[in-house]
N, C-alpha and C positions, 0 to 999 in steps of 0.2 A: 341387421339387414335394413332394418327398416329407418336406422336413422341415417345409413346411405342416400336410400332410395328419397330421402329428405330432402336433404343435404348436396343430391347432386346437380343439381341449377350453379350452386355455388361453386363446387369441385370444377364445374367444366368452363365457367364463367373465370376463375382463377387459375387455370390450365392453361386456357385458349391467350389470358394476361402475360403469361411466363414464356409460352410461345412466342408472342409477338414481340415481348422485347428482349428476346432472343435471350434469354437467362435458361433456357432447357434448350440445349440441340438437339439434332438428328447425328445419329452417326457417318452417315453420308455426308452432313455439312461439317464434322469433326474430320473425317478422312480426304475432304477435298482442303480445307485450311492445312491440313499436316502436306499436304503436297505442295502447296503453296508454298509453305515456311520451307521445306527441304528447296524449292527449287531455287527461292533468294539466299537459302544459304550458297549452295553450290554456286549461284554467278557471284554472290561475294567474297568469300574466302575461298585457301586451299586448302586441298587436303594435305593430309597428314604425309602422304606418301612422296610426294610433291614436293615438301617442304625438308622432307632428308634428305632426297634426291638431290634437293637444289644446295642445301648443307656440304655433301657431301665431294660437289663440283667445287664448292667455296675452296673446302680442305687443297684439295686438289691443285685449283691455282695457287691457294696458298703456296703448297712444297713447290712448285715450281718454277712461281718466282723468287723465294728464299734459293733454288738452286741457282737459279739466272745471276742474283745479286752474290753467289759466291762464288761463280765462274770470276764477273767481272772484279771483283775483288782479289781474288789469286791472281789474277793476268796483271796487276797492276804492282 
């Protein structure tokens, strides 16, 4: 205990260092940076669900215009 009690000029003087340049956070400044990165995720890419949906419309014109191009094929 007593080489705490020594020792702590240093301990808080190396604490209060780590604080300020920001190498220890707070969990408060860890859960406001995760909201951060979630919210530029979200205005830069899509989601997942989004992107089958949009798949899944491709298909779709796909077979449709393969039907279109063998109407006009048979008629001719």
């Amino acid at each position: 205990m007593n080489i705490f009690i020594q020792y702590a000029p240093v301990l808080v003087i190396v604490m209060m260092f780590l604080i300020q340049q920001r190498v220890i956070v707070t969990p408060e400044q860890l859960e406001k940076k995760h909201r951060e990165i979630l919210s530029d995720a979200e205005e830069k890419f899509a989601t997942l669900s989004s992107v089958k949906d949009l798949k899944e419309q491709f298909s779709d014109m796909k077979e449709k215009i393969d039907k279109i191009y063998e109407c006009i094929i048979s008629v001719k």
